[in-house]
C-alpha positions as CSV (number, residue, x, y, z in Angstrom):
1,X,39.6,-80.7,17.4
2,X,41.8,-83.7,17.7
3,X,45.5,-83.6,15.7
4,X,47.9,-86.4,15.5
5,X,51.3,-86.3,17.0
6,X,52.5,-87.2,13.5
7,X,50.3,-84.3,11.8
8,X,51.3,-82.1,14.6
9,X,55.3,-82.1,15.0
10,X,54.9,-82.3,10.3
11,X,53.3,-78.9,11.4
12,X,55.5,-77.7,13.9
13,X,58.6,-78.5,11.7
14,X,57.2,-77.3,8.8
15,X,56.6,-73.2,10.3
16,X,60.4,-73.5,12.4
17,X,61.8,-74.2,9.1
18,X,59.6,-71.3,7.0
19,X,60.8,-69.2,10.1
20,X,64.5,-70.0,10.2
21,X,64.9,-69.2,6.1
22,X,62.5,-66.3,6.3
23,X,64.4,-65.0,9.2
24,X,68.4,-64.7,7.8
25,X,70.2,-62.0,9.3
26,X,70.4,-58.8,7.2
27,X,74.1,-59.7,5.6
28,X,75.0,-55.7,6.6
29,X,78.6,-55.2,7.9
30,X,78.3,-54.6,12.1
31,X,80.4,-52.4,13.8
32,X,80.3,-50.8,17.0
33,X,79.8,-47.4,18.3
34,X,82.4,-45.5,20.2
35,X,81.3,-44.6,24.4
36,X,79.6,-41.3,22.9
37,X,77.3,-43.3,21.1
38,X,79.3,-42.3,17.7
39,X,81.5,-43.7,14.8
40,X,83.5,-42.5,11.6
41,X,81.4,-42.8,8.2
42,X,81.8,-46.6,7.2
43,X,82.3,-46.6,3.1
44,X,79.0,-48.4,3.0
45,X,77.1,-44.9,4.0
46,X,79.3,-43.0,1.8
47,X,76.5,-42.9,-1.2
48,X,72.7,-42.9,-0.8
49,X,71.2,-46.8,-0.4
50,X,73.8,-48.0,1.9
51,X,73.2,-49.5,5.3
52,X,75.4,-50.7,8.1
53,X,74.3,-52.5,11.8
54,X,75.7,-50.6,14.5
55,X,76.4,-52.3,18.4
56,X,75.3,-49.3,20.5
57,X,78.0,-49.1,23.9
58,X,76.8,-50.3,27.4
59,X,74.8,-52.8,29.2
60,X,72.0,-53.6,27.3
61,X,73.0,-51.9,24.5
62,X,71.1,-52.4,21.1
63,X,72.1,-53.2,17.6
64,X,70.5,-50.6,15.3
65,X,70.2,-50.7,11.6
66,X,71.6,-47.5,10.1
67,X,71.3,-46.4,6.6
68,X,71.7,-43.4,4.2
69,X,69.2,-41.7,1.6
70,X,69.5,-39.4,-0.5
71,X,68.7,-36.4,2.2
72,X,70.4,-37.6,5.0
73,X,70.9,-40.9,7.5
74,X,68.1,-42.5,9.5
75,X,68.3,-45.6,12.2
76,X,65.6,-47.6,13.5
77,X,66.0,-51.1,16.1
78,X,67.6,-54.2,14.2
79,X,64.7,-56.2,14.8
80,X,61.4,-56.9,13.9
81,X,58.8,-56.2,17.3
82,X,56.9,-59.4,16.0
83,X,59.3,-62.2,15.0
84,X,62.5,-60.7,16.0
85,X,64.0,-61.1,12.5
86,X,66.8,-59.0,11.3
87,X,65.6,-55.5,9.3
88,X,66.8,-53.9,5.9
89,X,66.9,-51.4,4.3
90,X,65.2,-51.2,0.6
91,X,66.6,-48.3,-1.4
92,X,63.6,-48.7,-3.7
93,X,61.2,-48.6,-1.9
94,X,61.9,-46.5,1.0
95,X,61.2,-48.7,3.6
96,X,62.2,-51.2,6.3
97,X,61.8,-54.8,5.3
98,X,61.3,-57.9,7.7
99,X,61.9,-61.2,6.1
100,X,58.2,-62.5,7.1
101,X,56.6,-59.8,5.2
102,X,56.3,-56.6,7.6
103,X,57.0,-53.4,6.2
104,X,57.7,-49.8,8.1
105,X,58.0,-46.7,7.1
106,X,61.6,-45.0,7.7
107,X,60.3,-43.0,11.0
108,X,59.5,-46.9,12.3
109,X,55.8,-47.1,11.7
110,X,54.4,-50.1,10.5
111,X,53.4,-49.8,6.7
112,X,52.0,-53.3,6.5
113,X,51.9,-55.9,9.6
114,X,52.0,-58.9,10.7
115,X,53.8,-56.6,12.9
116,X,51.8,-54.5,14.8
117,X,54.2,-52.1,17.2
118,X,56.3,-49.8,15.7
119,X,60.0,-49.4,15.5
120,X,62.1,-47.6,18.2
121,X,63.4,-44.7,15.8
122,X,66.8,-43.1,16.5
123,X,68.4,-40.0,15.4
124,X,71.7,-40.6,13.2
125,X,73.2,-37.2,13.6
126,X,75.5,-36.0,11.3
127,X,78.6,-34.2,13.1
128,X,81.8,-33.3,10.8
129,X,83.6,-36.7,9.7
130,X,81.5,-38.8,12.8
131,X,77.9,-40.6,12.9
132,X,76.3,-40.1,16.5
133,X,73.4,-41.8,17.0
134,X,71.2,-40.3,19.6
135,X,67.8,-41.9,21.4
């Protein structure tokens, strides 16, 4: 199959753009965790639907998208395993969203792809007026 430059850099443009809007970062507040991997309650995880990134400590530390439901807290990796976007939360619908369409489950499994690997999953432990996230 033979493409044209022209046809081919109109393509290239074209997906680089759909990518750069599809993949905004999740407008969540950051904040970072404290050496023993903990932090107080931000107001944002005071009620059920709320969701915060957190900056875990050390080299190579992740980000990790934190959120609270109506039976606890749960925390997955910030980003998507297939385009690297930035994950929310969805109250509604109980799930993690990806801007290009993948959905998972809250333990990280993938509900509905392009995204075929599944999240890393983290604990978000509970422990009088602190969040420690463990994994």
């Amino acid at each position: 199959m033979n493409i044209s430059r022209r046809h081919f850099l109109a393509g290239a443009c074209a997906c680089a753009g759909a990518a750069a809007l599809g993949c905004a970062p999740n407008p969540a507040r950051s904040l970072d965790a404290g050496a023993d991997r903990s932090l107080p309650i931000p107001e944002e995880l005071a009620k059920p639907g709320g969701q915060v990134k957190v900056r875990l400590p050390g080299a190579g530390g992740e980000t990790v998208l934190v959120w609270r439901t109506d039976i606890g807290f749960g925390a997955v990796a910030l980003t998507c395993p297939h385009c690297g976007g930035e994950l929310r939360y969805d109250a509604v619908t109980a799930r993690v969203l990806c801007p290009l369409g993948s959905k998972f489950a809250l333990d990280g499994t993938v509900v509905q792809g392009p995204a075929k690997r599944a999240l890393r999953a983290y604990v978000a432990d509970l422990q009088g007026d602190r969040l420690r996230i463990l994994g």
